[in-house]
C-alpha positions in Angstrom: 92.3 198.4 140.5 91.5 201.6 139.9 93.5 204.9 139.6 92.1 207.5 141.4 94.0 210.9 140.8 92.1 213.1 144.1 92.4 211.9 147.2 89.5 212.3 149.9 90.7 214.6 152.0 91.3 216.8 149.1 87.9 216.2 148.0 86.3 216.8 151.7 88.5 220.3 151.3 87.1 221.5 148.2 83.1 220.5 149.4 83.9 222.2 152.8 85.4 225.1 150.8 82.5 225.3 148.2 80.0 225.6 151.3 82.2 228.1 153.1 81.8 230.4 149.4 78.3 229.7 149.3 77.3 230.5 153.1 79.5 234.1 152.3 77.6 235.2 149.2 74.3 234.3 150.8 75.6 236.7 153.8 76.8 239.7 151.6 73.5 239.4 149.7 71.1 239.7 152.8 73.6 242.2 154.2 73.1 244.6 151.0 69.4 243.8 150.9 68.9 244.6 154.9 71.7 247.7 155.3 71.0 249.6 152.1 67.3 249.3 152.0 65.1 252.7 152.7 61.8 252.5 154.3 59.3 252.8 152.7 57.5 256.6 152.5 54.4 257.7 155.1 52.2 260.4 155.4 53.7 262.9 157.8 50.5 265.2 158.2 49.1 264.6 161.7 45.3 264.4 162.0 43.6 265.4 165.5 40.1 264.5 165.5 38.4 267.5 168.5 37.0 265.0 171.2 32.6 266.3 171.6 33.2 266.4 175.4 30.5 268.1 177.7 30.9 269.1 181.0 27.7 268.6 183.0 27.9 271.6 185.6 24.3 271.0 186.7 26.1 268.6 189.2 27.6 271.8 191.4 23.8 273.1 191.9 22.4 269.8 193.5 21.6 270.0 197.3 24.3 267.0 198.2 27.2 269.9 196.7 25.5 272.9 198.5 25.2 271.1 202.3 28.8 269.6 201.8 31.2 271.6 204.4 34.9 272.4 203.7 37.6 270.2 205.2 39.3 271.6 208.0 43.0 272.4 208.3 45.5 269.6 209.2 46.1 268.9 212.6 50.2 269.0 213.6 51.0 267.1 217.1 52.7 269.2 219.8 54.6 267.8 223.0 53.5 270.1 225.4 55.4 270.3 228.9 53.1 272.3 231.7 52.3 273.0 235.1 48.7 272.3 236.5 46.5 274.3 239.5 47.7 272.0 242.1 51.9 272.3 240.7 52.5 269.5 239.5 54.2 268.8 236.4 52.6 267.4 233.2 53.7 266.2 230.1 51.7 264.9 226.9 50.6 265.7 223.6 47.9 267.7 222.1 47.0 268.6 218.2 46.1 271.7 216.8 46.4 273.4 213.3 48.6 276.4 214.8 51.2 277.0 218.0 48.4 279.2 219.3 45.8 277.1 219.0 47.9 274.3 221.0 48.2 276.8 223.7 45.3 278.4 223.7 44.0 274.6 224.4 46.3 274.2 227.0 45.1 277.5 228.8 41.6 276.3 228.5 42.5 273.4 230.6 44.0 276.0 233.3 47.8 274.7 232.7 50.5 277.2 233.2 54.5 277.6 232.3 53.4 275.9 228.9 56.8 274.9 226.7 55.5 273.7 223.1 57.4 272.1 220.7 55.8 270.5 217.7 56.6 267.0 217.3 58.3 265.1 214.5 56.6 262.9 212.3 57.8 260.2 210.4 60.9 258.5 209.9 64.3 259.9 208.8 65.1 256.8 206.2 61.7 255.3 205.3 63.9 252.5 203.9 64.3 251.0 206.7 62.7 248.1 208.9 60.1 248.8 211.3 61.4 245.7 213.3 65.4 245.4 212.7 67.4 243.2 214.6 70.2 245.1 216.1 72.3 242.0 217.6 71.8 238.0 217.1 72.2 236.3 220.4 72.6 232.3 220.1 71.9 230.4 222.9 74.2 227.2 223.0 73.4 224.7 225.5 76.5 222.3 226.5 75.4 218.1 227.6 
């Protein structure tokens, strides 16, 4: 038989310990490589090439420009509550750029006692669902 003065395990010790050395100096050596590395030098002058760009303002003196009309100011809604020639009471709405120009509308149309208020548009939280579901209600049906 033969002697045999290390034993395995301390053998499997000492080649798990030889790795662990091995796997550190390979990290300290890319760590100093990576960390203390400069980049490397550019040019910091900035060069702006002037774009040729020509505006064509022949466009502005064709006859399509020259018979094109201005847009007209935005219409507002007002909820109008009146009385007509006959006394009764009417309600509705009507839109018009100005509060004068709602009324003067409505005194075209021979209404009287005119109260204007201009209408709200829109939603307060635009967030939210047009269609929301305010309660469930389950139908159970008993055999």
């Amino acid at each position: 038989m033969a002697i045999v003065f290390v034993s395995p395990k301390q053998r499997q010790k000492m080649f798990f310990l030889g790795i662990t050395i091995l796997f550190l100096l390979f990290l300290s050596i890319v760590g100093t490589v990576v960390f203390f590395s400069k980049p490397a030098l550019t040019l910091t002058e900035t060069i702006f090439k002037k774009p040729n760009i020509k505006i064509d303002f022949t466009v502005l003196d064709s006859e399509q420009v020259k018979e094109s009309s201005l847009m007209g100011r935005i219409q507002k809604q007002f909820t109008y509550s009146a009385t007509t020639v006959k006394g009764s009471q009417e309600s509705g709405n009507v839109f018009a750029a100005t509060i004068e120009e709602a009324t003067k509308k409505l005194e075209d149309e021979k209404l009287t006692n005119i109260s204007l208020e201009e209408a709200l548009v829109g939603r307060e939280n635009p967030f939210t669902s047009y269609y929301a579901i305010s309660s469930l209600t389950i139908n159970t049906k008993t055999k």
